[in-house]
C-alpha positions, 0 to 999 in steps of 0.5 A, spaced: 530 511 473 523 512 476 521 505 473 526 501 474 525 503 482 518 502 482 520 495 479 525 492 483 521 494 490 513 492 487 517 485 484 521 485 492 514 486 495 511 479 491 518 475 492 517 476 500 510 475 499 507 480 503 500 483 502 503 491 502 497 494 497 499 500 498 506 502 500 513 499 502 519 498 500 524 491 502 531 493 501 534 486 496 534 485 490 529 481 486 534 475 484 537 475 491 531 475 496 529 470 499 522 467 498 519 467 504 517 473 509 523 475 514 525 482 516 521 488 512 522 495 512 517 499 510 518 506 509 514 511 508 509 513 503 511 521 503 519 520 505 520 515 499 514 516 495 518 515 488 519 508 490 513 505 492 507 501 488 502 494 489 504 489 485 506 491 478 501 486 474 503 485 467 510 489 467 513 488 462 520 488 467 516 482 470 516 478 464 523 479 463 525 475 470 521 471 468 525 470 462 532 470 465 528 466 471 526 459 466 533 460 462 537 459 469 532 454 471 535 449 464 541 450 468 538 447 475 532 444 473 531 441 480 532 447 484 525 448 488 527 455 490 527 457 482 521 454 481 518 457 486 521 464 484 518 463 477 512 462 479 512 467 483 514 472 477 508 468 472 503 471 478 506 478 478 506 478 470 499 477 471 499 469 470 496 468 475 492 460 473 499 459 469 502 460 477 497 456 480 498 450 476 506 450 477 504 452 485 499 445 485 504 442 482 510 443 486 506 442 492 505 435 488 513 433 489 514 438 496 509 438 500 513 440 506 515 446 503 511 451 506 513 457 502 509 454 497 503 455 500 504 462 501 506 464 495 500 459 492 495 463 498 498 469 494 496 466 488 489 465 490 489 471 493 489 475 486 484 471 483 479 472 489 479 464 491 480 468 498 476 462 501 483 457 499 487 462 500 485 463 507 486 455 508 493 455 505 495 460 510 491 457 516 495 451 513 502 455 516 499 457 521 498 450 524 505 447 522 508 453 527 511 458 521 508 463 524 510 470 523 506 477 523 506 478 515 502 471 514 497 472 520 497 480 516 495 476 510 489 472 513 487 478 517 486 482 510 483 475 507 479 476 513 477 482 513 475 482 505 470 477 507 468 480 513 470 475 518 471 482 523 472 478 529 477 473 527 482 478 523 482 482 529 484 475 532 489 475 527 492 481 528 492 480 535 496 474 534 501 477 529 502 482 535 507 477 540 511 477 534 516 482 531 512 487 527 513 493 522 509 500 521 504 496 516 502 491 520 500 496 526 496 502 520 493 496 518 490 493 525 488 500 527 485 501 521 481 495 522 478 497 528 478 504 526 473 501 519 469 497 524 468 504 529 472 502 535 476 508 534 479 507 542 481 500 540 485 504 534 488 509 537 491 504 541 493 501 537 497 507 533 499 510 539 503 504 541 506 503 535 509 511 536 512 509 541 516 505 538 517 509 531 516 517 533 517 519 527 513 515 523 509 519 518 504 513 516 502 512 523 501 519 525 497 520 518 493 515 520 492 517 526 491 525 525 485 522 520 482 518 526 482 525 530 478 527 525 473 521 525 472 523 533 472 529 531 478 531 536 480 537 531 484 541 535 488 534 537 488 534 530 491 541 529 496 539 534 499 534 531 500 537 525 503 542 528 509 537 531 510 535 523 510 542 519 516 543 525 520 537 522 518 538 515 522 541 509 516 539 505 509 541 508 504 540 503 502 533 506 501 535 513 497 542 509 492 538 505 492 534 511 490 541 516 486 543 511 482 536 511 480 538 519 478 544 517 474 541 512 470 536 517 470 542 522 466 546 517 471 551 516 471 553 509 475 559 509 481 556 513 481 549 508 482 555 502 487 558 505 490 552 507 489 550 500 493 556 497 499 555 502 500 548 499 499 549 492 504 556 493 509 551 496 508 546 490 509 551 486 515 554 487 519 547 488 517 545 480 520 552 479 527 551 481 527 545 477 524 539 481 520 536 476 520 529 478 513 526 480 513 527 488 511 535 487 507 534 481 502 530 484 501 533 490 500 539 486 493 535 482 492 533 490 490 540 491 486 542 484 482 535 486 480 538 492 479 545 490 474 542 485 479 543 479 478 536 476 480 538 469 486 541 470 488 536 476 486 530 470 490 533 465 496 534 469 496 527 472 495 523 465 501 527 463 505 525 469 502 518 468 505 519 461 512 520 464 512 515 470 506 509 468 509 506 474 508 511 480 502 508 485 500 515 487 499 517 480 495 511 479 492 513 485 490 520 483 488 518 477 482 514 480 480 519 485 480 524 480 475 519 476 471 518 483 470 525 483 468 526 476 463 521 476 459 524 483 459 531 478 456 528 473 451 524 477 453 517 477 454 512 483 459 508 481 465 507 477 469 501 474 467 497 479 469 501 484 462 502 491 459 509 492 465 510 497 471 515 495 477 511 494 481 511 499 489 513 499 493 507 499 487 501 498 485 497 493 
């Protein structure tokens, strides 16, 4: 059951053609939606943890699609909209010049139809042509389709080829329209990469206003305390969310997160054990599922228990392929052991930890 949601909602996330390299869900069925950014749902990370995930390159259901896709276009050879579907599909099965040539080809017969210059700055996107992929979206942009999701999508091209001054004009640019949580975590963490952590702040705060009760937003925030230094702020905060939550390990790794910066060791400890007692106890009533099981290996990774965090996560993997934030684990357990053992890098990744959500 597990894979089949991660499909639905990484294939979505492609279909609308939004950046979400991270976490987001989009309630409609790949068959269904349209293929043009409209109204988004992102829900967050910890509340539907099961259902989240980038685009799932080269999965096998993808393929799949793709099939059902070229059988339906036999039927409806000259429907634009199934075209640009498949490629669309051949893009997320990892086709990815496969779906550039039926991109520059479609846009040969219908160069009016804006949608596929998104998908195509997507496409450009994924084989890191992020000069083309810009001018696409600059393209849309100028045509007056304007919309938060695109000027987030040039922000993150922007940003990614450290034009810092005109993603931040980006994101600007975006905020006249309807936005969503993800737009505002990823203009705050701009700002917030770039050390201008009043701007952030800003940012996060306005967007609480509207959604209180996002966990994204005041994760986000609480860890922009801690940049600052501001732990008792930090603590205060986490203390509103442990009073509303069923679940605490989140917000306890996070407390434990501030005591570390603070130096607070012993705290951190204690903190530590709290969550992984509460890990614990939901496996033993039955609770196998994925969520409660990677927050455990969350705990013995930052305790330093890397070989029993590895085993766990590779068994879970073994059972839900799929699922982003054991996929995302797996790669700081990998960091980790990689800065034990005295290396520098790792599969491509810089000196930095990765960080939770980002490629």
């Amino acid at each position: 059951m597990l894979n089949g949601k991660c499909t639905v909602i990484n294939m979505c996330a492609g279909v609308f053609g939004c950046r979400f390299w991270g976490k987001g869900e989009l309630k409609q069925s790949v068959f269904d939606a349209p293929l043009w950014p409209t109204a988004i749902t992102i829900v967050s990370l910890f509340s539907v943890v099961l259902c989240v995930g980038p685009s799932a390159l080269a999965h096998p259901d993808a393929h799949e699609a793709l099939h059902l896709t070229s059988e339906k276009l036999k039927e409806e050879p000259h429907n634009k909209e199934l075209m640009l579907k498949r490629a669309y599909l051949l893009r997320l099965a990892g086709h990815h010049q496969e779906a550039l040539d039926k991109l520059n080809s479609l846009i040969k017969k219908y160069p009016n139809y804006m949608a596929l210059y998104f998908q195509r700055a997507l496409t450009y996107r994924e084989l890191k042509d992020y000069r083309q992929a810009e001018l696409d979206l600059t393209r849309i942009i100028k045509c007056g389709r304007k919309s938060p999701e695109i000027f987030a999508e040039r922000a993150a091209i922007r940003e990614k080829t450290q034009q810092y001054r005109a993603a931040i004009a980006d994101y600007q640019s975006g905020s006249e329209y309807l936005q969503d949580e993800d737009f505002h975590l990823r203009f705050g963490r701009l700002y917030q990469k770039l050390g201008l952590y009043e701007n952030a702040s800003k940012v996060f705060s306005k967007a609480l206003k509207r959604w209180p009760s996002s966990v994204v937003l005041t994760r986000a925030l609480v860890e922009l305390e801690i940049c600052q230094t501001n732990y008792q702020q930090a603590h205060r905060t986490i203390d509103v969310m442990l009073a509303k939550r069923r679940f605490k390990t989140p917000w306890l790794l996070l407390r434990a997160k501030v005591y570390e910066a603070a130096g607070e060791k012993a705290k951190a400890r204690k903190t530590w054990a709290k969550a992984l007692k509460e890990c614990e106890s939901k496996i033993k009533a039955g609770k196998r599922n994925g969520i409660h099981r990677t927050y455990r290996v969350e705990v013995l990774l930052a305790t330093g228990e890397l070989d029993k965090a590895d085993k766990e996560i590779g068994t879970i993997l073994e059972e839900f392929p799929d699922y982003f934030r054991a996929v995302e684990l797996k790669r700081r357990i990998e960091w980790k052991k990689s800065k034990v053992k005295g290396q520098s890098e790792i599969s491509g990744h810089d000196e930095a930890e990765p960080i939770e959500g980002q490629k």
